[in-house]
N, C-alpha and C positions, 0 to 999 in steps of 0.2 A: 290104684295101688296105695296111694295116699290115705282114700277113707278105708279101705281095710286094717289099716294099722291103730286105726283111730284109739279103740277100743283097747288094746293092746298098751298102750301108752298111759293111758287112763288110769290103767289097772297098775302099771309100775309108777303111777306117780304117785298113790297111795300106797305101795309099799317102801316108801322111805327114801324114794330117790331124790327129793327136795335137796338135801342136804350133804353137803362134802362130808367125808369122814375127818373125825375131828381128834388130833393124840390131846393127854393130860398129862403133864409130867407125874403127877399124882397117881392116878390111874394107872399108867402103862409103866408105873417105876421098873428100872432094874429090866424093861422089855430089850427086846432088841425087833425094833419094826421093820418089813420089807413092803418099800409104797414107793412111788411116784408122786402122788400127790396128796394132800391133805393140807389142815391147818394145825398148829402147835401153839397149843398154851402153857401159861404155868396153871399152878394146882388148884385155883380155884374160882369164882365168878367173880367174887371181891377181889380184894385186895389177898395177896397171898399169903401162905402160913407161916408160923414162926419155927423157930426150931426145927427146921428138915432137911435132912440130905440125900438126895434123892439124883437117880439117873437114870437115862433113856439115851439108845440106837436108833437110826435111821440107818437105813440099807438100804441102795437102790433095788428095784424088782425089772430094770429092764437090763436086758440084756445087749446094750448098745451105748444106753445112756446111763452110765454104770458109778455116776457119785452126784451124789444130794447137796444140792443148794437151799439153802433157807434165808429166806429173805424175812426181816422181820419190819413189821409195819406198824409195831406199837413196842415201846421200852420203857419201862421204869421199874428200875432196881434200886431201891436203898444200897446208898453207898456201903453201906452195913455188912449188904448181902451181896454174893456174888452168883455168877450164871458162869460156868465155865467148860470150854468148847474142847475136844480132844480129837483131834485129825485121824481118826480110826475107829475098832470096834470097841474099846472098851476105855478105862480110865489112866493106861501103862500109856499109850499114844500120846503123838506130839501134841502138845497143848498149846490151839491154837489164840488162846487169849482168856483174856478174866474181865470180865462184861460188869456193872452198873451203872449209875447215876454220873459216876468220877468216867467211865469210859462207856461211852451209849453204845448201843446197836444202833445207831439213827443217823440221818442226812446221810454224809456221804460213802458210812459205814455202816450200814444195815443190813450187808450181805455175809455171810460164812457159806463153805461153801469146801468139798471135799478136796484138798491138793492132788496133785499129779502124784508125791513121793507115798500117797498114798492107796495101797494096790487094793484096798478090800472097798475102796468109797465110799465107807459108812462117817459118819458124823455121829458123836457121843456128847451128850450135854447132862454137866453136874448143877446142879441147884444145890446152893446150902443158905441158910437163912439163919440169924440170932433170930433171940427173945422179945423183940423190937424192931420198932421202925419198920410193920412191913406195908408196902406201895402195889401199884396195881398190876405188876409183872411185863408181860409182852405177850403179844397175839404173831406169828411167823406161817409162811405158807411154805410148802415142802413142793419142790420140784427135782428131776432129775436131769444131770445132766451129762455128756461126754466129759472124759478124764480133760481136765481144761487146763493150758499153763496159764499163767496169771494175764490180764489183759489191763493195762492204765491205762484210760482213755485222756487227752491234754490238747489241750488246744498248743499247736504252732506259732509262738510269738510273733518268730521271725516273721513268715510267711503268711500271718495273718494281716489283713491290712485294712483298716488301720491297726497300728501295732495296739493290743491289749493293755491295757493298765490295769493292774490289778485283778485281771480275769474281766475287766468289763471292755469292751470294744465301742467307743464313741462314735457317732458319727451323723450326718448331714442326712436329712432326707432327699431322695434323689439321689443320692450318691449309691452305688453298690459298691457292699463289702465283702471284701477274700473271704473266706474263711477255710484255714489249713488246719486239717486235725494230723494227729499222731500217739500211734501207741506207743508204749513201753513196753518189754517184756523182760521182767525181771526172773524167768525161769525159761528164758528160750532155748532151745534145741535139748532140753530134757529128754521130753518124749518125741518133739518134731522142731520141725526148722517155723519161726515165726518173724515174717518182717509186714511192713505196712503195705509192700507191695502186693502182696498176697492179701487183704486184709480189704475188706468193705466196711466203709464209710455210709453210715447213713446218720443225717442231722434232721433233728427237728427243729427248725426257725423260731418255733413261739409265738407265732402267726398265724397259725392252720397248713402252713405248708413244710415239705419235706425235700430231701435231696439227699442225692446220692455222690460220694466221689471224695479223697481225699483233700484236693482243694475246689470249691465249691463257692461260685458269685451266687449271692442274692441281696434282692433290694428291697427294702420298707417300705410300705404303702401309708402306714399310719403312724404318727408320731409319739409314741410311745416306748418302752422297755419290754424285752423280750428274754426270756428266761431259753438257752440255747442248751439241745439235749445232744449229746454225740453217742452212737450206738456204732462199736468197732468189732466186727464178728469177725476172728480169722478162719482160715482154709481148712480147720475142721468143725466148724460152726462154733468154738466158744466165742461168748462175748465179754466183755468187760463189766465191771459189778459195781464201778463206780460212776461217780457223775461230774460233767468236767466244771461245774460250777460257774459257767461261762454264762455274760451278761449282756446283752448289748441293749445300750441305751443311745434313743436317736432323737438328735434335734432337730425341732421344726419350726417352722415358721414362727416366731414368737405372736401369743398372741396380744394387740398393741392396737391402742383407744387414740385415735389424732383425732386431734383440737386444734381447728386450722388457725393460721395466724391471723388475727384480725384485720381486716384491710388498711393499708396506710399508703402515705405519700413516699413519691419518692427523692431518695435524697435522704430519708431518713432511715432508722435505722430501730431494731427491735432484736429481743430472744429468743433464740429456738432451743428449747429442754430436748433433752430426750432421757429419760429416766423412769423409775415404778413410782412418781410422788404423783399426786392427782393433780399437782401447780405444772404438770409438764407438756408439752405441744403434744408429743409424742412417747403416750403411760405405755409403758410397756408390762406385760405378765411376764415374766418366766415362762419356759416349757417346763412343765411339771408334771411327771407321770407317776400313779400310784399303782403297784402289780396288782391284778386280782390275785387274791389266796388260792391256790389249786393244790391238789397233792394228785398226786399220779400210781395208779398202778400200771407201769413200765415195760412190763416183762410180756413175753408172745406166747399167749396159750392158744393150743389146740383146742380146736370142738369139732370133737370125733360125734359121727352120727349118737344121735341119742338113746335109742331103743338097742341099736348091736352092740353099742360101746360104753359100757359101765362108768360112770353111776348116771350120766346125763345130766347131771348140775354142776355146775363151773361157777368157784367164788372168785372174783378177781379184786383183793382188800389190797386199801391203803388206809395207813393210818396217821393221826394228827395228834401230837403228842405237846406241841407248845402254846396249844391254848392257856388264859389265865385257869387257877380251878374250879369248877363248876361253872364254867360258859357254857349256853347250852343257844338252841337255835328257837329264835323269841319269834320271827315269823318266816313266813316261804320267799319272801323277799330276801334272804339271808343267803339262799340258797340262788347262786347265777346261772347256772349252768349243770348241766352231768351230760359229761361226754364223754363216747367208744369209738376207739377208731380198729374197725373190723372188715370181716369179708365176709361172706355165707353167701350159700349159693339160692334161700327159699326163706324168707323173712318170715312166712307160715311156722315154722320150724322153731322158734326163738320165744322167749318168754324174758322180760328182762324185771327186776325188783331191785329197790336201792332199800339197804339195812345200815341203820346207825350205832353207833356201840352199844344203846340199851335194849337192842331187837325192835324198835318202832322200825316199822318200813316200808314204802310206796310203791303199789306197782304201776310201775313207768309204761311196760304193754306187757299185754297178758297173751297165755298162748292159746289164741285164737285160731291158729290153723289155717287162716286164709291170707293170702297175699302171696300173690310168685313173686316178684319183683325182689331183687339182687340187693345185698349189703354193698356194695365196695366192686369190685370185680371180683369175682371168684378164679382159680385156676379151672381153666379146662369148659367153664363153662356149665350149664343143664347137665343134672345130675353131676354134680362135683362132692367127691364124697362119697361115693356109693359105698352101702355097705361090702360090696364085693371089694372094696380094698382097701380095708381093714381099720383097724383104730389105732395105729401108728403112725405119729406124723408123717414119720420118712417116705411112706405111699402113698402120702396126698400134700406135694406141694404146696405154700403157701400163695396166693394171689395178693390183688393189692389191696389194699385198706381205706378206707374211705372215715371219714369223721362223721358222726351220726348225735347231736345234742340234743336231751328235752330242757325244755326251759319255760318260765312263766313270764319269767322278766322279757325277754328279747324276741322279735319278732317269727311269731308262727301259726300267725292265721287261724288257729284254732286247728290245726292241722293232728290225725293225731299218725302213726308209725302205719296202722292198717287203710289210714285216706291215703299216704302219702305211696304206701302199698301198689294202691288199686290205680292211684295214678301216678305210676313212675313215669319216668322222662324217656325221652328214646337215647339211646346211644348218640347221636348227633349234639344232641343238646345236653345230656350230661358229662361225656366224653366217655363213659367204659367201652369196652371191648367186646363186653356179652350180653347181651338179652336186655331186655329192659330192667333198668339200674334207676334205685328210691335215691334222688339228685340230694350230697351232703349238705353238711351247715358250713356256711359260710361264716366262718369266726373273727374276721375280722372285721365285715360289714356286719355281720350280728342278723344274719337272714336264714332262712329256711331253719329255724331251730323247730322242733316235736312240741306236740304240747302232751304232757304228760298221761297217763290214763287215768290217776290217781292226783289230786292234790299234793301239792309239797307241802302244804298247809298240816299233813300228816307226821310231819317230820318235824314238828312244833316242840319242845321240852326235851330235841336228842341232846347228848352232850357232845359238844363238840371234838374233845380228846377221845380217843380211843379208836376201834377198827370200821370205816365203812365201807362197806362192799355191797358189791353187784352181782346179782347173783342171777347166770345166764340158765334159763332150764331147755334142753334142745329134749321134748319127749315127741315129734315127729320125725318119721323114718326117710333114708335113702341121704339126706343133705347134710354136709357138714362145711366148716370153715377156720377162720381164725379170729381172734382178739389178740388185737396188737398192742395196744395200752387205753385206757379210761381216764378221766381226771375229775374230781368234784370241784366245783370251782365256788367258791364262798365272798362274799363282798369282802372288798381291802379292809374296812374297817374292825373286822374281827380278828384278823391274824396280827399277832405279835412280830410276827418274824418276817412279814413284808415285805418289802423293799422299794424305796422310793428315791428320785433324786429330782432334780432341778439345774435347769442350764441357767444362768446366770448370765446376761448381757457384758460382755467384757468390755467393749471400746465402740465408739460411733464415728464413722467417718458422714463429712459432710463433703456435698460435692457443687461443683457450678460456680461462677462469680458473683453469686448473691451472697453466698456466706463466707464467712471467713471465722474456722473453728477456736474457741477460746481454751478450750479441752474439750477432754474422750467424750461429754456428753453434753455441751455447751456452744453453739455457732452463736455469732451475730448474723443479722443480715442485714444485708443495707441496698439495696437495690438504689441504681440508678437511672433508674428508664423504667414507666408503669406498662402493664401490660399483664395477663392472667400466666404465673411460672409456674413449677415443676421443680422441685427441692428435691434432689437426689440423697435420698440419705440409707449408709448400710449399718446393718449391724453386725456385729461381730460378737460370736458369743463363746463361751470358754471352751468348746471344742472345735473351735477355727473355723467355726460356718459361717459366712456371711450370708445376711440377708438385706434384702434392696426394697427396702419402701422409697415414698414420699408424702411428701406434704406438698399442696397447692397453696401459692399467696396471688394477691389480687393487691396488685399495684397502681393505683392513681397517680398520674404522672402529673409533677409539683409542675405548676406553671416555670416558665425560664421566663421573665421580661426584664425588657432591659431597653430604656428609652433611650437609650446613649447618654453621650455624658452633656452638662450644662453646656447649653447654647445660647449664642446670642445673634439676631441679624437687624438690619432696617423696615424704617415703617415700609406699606405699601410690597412686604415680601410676607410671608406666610409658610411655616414647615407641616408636614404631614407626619404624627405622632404616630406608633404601629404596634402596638402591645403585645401583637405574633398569637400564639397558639391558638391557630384559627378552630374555630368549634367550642371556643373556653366562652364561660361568662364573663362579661367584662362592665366595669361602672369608674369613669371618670368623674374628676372635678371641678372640670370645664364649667362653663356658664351655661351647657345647656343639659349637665347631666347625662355625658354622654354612655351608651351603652355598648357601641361599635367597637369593632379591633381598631378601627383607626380615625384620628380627627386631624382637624386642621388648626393652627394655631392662632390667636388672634392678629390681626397685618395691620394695625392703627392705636399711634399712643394717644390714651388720653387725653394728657397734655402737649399743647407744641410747645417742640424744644426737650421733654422730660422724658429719660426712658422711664417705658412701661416695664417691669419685673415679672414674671408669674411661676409660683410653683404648681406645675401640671403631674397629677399624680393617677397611675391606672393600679386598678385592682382587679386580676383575673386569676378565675376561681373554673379549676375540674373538680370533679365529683360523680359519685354516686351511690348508690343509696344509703350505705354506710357512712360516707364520711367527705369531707369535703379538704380539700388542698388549695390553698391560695397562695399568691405571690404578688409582690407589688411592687413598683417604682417610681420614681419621682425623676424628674429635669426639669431645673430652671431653667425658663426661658425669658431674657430681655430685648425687649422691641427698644431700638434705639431710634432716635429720630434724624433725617435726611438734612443737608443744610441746605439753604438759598443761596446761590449764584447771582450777583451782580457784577462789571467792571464797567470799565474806560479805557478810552485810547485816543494819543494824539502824537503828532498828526497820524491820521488813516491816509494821507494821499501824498508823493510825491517821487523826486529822483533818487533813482538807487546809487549810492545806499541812503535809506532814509532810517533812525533810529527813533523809536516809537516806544513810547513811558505809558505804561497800564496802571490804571488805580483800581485795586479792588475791596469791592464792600460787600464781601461776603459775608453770612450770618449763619450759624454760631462760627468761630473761629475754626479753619483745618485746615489740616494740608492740602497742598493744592499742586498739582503740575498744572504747567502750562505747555499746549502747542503751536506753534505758533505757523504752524498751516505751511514752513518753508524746509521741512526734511532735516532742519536743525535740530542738536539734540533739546530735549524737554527743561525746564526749569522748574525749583520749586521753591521759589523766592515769592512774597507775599505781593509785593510790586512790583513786577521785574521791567527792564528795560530791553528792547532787541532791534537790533539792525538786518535792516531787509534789503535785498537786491532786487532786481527786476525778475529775476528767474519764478514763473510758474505765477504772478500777479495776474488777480487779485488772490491773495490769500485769506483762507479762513484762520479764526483762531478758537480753540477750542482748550476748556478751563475744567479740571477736573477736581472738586474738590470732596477730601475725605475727610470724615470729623476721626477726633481719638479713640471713636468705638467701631471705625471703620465703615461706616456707613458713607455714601458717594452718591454728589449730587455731578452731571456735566450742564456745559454749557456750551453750546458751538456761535458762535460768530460766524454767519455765511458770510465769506466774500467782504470781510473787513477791512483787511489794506489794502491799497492801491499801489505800486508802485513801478514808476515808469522806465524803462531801459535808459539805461546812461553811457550815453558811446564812450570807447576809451580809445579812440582815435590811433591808427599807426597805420605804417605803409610802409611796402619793399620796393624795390628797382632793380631791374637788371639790364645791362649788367652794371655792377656793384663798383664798377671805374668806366667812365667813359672814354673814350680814345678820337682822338683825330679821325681816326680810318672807321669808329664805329659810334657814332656820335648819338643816337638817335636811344632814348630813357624810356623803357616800360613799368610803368609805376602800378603795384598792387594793392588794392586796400587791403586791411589786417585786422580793421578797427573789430574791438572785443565789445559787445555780442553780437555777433553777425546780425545785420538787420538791415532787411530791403527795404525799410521804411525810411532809414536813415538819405538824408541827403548829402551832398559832398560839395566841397567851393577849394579848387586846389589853384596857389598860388605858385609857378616853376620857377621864382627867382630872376628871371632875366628880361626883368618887364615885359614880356609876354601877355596878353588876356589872360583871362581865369578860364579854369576849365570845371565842369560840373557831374564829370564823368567820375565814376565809381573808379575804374579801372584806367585812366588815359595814358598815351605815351607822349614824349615831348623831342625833339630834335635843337640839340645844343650847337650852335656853331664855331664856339669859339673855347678853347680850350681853356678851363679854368674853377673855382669851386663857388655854385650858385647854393641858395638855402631855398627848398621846397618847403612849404606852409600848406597841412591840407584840415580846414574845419569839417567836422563831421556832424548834422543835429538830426535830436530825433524829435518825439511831441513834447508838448508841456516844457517847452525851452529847455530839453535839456541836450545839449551839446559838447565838442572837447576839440582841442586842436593840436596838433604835434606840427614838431618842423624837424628836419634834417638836411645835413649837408650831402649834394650831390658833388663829385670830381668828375671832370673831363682833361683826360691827360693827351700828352704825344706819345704814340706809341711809336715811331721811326727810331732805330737805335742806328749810333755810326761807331764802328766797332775799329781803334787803331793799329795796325801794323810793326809801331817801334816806340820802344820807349828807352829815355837816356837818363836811368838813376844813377846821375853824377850830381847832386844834393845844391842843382843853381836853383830850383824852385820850377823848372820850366819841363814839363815833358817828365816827371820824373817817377809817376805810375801809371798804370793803367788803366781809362777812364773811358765810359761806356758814354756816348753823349744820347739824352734821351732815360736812360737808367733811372735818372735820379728822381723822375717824373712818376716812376709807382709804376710804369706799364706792366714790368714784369718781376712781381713782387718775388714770386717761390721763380728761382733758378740753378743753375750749376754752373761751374765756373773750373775748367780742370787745363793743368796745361803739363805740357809733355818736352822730356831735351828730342834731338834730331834723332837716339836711340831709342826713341819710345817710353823708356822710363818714368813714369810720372812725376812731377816735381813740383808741382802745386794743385789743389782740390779744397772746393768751399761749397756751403749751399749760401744760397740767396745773397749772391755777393753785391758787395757795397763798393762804389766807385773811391780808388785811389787804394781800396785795401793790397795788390797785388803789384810790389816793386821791383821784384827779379833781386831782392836781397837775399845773397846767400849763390846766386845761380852766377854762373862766367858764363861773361857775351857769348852772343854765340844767338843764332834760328832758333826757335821752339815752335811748337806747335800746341794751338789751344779749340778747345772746345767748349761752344757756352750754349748751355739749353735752358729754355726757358719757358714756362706757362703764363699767357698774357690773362689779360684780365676781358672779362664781358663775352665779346665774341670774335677775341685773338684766338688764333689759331697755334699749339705751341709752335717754340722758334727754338731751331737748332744751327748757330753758325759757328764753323771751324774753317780757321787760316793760320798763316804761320805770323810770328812774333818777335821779331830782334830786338834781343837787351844787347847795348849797346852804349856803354860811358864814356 
């Protein structure tokens, strides 16, 4: 079916179907036209006419889409001259405004377009022009559309998040942003009821990607500025004619030059930058993004089969109006891009040519006729389109759209639209729906772009201002689609009107105990302990993003030594010096150059008698390969020298107690204690004197002496004094009175310090022989007081004698019956006979009247004290108890007593 049409198609492309029909306001003055589409100019190829007033109608021709839109895609009116728009058929109708230079048809007012209040949907435009001043006019394309109430399309401040500023939305890469659109309807419920609910949301990100939905998350992948398009169709398909001028710019990673810090010791301390100067640790760029120049034709045209559906050429212009004048395109490198985002169901079918304002123009692919493979998805699938249903949009759904770029600059293999054709992708791997589908350009990585069929190099001397388009020719039969918008994309550096910005580093936090921040872009760092770190540092840049680098430092750790503090000790000792940080280099100033962590220090003065002094100094040294850290210290150390010990003593032998004078000739002079080997306390007297007992002979004596730098010589004396036990002679007896009835003395020795060596010669007083007993007893006959004499000796003649009195008493008491104190001298107390003899030294003495009554009581009564004064004659009764002496047994006798004068 395809190649029978061939020929057919051929033939209408040389009768004139190339080309859109085109109005002249010149031409067609005073017409009144009935079209759906075409292009509209003013009156002539230049620059316009003077003097003319001139008018033209548009009238829709469909019967559905019943009032004309014109979009215009190029403007320049001398303010001189006016263009003016009448909301009906003729010049009586509301007048929708008065157009030139002072008020454009351009950016975000380049649409006009039939009102609701107006029932015939025609559009009327007046031109009048002075003598002067005339400019290049305007190039407009003619569409029809449903009676429309007005549509604002706005971004949602609230609801957008981050909140907008100024129409631009900042924000973090990584971060996803709301985006919440809303319309206005400043003519709602005219003709019908209009709210947002009702109402489809479709956004172009400015990325390559799209979405649908009143509020709507999407996230940035590249760190750039993006140009955001909102398309708000309500529930009878009109859409909005404006553009919400919405920006969003994202910041990204700064990009940032570290210049690590040089390695140093620690303990010290250095600067960390962080700034754009080239003196800084950490240079930072700015994010800086410059927009590519694009213009867009926006609007969704139908492409009805080509051959059933008149005329088969589709211009889809946009025009560039703020070039400097006469910039024109110097090479194809100028040119970045030309992108369609379409659908069609047989890429065979398609022919596609880019024309710049002066008619130069490339063809990008030509219609070759071969290639099945899918634009986009198509609706419905193989054979979408047919001519059995018809050349009216509204019986052929639109499908989805796909992005399709040629380009010279950006990466495409050499690929051209019929390779990429023959080898489309399958459904799996490009993701359509239907049939095998030619995989889009990926515009943000800048991949699978077309390589042209033609040179851009063609497009050499266009001027930049004025109408370019693209001009679709469908002359194969059965397949139809859509064009949803195109863009010419031109390098930033030729557009005036651009748009760039720059994030600017706001504040720098530093992080970790190495640094400590001086301000927003200034840390010191002082590290105290080496070791390879990690310097936390973020940035904060003017739209609240932080970003987290670091920097590495390499830290040599400062030796720490420390020999303690100035020391001093005696010869013959020696200290061990330790300079620590084991694994450091180390060089001493010892005498032998030492290179060890540790030495010994010298243990002998040069001189006797002189301290030796030394200042002992280490130096140890980490490092590597950069740089080296040392530390050092110093301790004086003085070797003092020991004294010599000499004395004397006299006597070293004799009886205790012996006192013994020591001379000592010690050399140099010092203190000294002395021991003197007997558990007495120490002296430290230069010659001292000490008295000795026998106890623990012989004794050592042992001489300590210290000079005034503390240095300690001893000296022990084994076994130097001698000194002999000296009896101290004593002895007990019992019992302690002797008696008539127990006559017979056991005598105890006592002598102090017990010693069995000791001999004994005791003399009992009553000329008796001598006895040589330790312990002897003696038998006294005769009552009365003897002196006992006992010599005690021990060796080395030392000996001692004691004497004591022994008594031997009567102990027979005759106790009398009456006494007559009537004051003749005779009889006249009462008298113990015996008493007075000591027998019974402790006694009691109680006497009672014939009633019992007590009437006298004494202890240890004394003969004659008891006279019955005070008492009338009369019996009494007495009782006398008494404790005898030795080995008396006590005596208690009671009888009666008559006082009696």
């Amino acid at each position: 079916m395809k190649k029978i049409f061939l020929l057919i198609f051929i033939c209408a492309l040389f009768n004139g179907y190339l080309f859109a029909q085109t109005y002249n306001i010149t031409t067609n003055n005073g017409q009144t036209i009935s079209t759906c589409t075409g292009d509209f100019y003013d009156n002539a190829s230049g620059n316009y006419s003077a003097s003319v007033d001139q008018t033209i109608t548009f009238q829709s021709s469909s019967a559905t889409s019943t009032h004309i839109k014109v979009s215009f895609n190029q403007f320049d009116v001398n303010p001189t001259d006016t263009l003016y728009v009448y909301d009906g058929l003729n010049t009586s109708a509301t007048l929708i405004g008065k157009f030139n230079n002072n008020n454009p048809l351009s950016a975000g007012q380049n649409i006009v377009q039939a009102s609701i209040y107006n029932s015939s949907g025609a559009l009327t435009f007046r031109f009048k022009t002075d003598a002067s001043n005339q400019a290049a006019g305007w190039f407009a394309s003619i569409v029809c559309t449903p009676a429309c109430q007005k549509i604002v399309s706005s971004l949602d401040t609230v609801l957008t998040m981050p909140h907008p500023d100024s129409n631009y939305v900042d924000a973090c890469m990584g971060d996803s942003i709301t985006f919440s659109g809303k319309g206005i309807f400043p003519q709602n419920n005219i003709l019908y009821n209009q709210q947002n609910s009702a109402c489809t949301f479709q956004w172009d990100f400015g990325d390559g990607t799209t979405g649908t939905g009143q509020v709507i998350k999407h996230k940035y992948l590249l760190r750039r500025g993006y140009d955001i398009m909102l398309k708000i169709t309500d529930s009878i398909g009109c859409v909005n004619t404006n553009a919400i001028g919405a920006r969003v710019r994202m910041a990204g990673f700064p990009d940032i030059v570290i210049i690590p810090l040089a390695d140093m010791c620690s303990n010290d301390s250095s600067t960390l930058k962080v700034g754009y100067l080239n003196n800084s640790n950490i240079m930072v760029n700015p994010s800086q993004f410059v927009q590519i120049s694009k213009q867009s034709f926006d609007s969704t045209m139908f492409l009805p089969d080509g051959p059933a559906c008149l005329p088969g050429i589709y211009n889809t212009s946009v025009v560039f109006n703020n070039f400097p004048q006469g910039l024109t395109i110097t090479s194809a490198s100028n040119i970045l891009a030309i992108c369609v985002n379409m659908e069609h169901s047989f890429t065979g079918d398609l022919g596609f040519t880019i024309f710049c304002p002066n008619g130069q123009n490339v063809v990008l692919d030509p219609n070759t006729h071969s290639g099945g493979a899918y634009f986009g998805e198509p609706y419905g699938g193989t054979n979408h389109g047919t001519y059995d249903n018809g050349c009216l949009p509204a019986d052929n759904p639109a499908g989805v759209g796909w992005s399709y770029c040629w380009s010279e600059i950006y990466s495409n293999g050499g690929n051209t639209l019929d390779w990429l054709s023959s080898n489309a992708c399958t459904n799996s791997l490009c993701g359509g729906s239907t049939g095998n589908t030619i995989d889009s350009t990926n515009q943000v990585n800048h991949t699978n772009y077309i390589m042209p069929q033609n040179s851009l190099a063609g497009l050499i001397g266009c001027p930049l201002n004025g109408t370019w388009n693209i001009q679709i020719v469908d002359d194969y039969a059965i397949d139809n689609g859509y064009i949803f918008h195109w863009d010419l994309q031109l390098q930033a550096n030729l557009m005036p009107v651009n748009w760039t910005y720059e994030v600017l580093i706001d504040s720098v936090g530093f992080y970790g105990p190495l640094v400590t921040a001086l301000n927003d872009s200034i840390a010191r760092v002082h590290p105290s302990t080496g070791g390879t770190f990690i310097i936390p540092i973020s940035l904060f840049d003017d739209y609240g993003c932080k970003w987290d680098t670091n920097t590495n430092l390499t830290v040599v750790q400062m030796p720490t030594v420390n020999l303690g503090n100035d020391t001093s000790f005696c010869e013959g000792h020696s200290i061990s010096l330790n300079a620590g940080n084991p694994g450091s280099t180390f060089q001493w100033n010892d005498f032998n150059n030492s290179t060890s962590q540790t030495i010994m220090t010298k243990d002998s003065v040069l001189s006797s008698g002189v301290p030796f002094i030394y200042d002992y100094v280490a130096h140890v040294t980490n490092q590597n390969a950069n740089i080296q850290c040392t530390s050092s210290d110093s301790i004086r150390v003085t070797l003092n020298p020991v004294p010599g010990i000499e004395f004397e003593a006299f006597p070293i032998t004799g009886c205790e107690p012996i006192t013994v004078a020591f001379t000592n000739s010690t050399f140099p002079p010092s203190n000294y204690i002395w021991n003197f080997g007997d558990n007495s306390p120490t002296v430290t007297t230069d010659n001292p004197s000490h008295t000795y007992n026998s106890t623990g002979s012989p004794f050592t004596v042992t001489l300590v002496a210290t000079t005034n730098q503390g240095c300690t010589s001893t000296y022990v004396a084994d076994s130097l004094i001698k000194v002999f036990p000296q009896p101290h002679a004593e002895f007990t007896w019992t019992p302690t009175m002797g008696t008539t009835s127990n006559p017979v003395i056991t005598f105890t020795d006592a002598t102090t310090p017990a010693n069995p060596s000791f001999t004994h010669d005791w003399d009992f007083g009553d000329n008796s022989t001598h006895d040589i007993t330790t312990n002897p007893f003696h038998l006294y006959s005769i009552p009365n007081s003897y002196e006992v004499v006992m010599i005690v000796s021990g060796s080395q003649g030392c000996a001692d004698t004691v004497r004591h009195s022994i008594l031997i008493v009567n102990d027979s008491l005759i106790f009398p019956n009456i006494i007559t104190p009537n004051g003749d001298g005779f009889n006249d107390n009462f008298v113990i006979k015996g008493l007075e003899d000591g027998a019974y030294p402790v006694n009691r003495f109680v006497v009672y009247n014939r009633w019992g009554k007590k009437v006298y009581d004494t202890d240890n009564y004394v003969n004659g004290e008891f006279d019955g004064k005070g008492l009338p004659d009369g019996v009494y009764y007495y009782i006398f108890t008494g404790k005898g002496v030795g080995l008396l047994q006590e005596l208690k006798h009671q009888s009666s007593l008559e006082i009696l004068r």
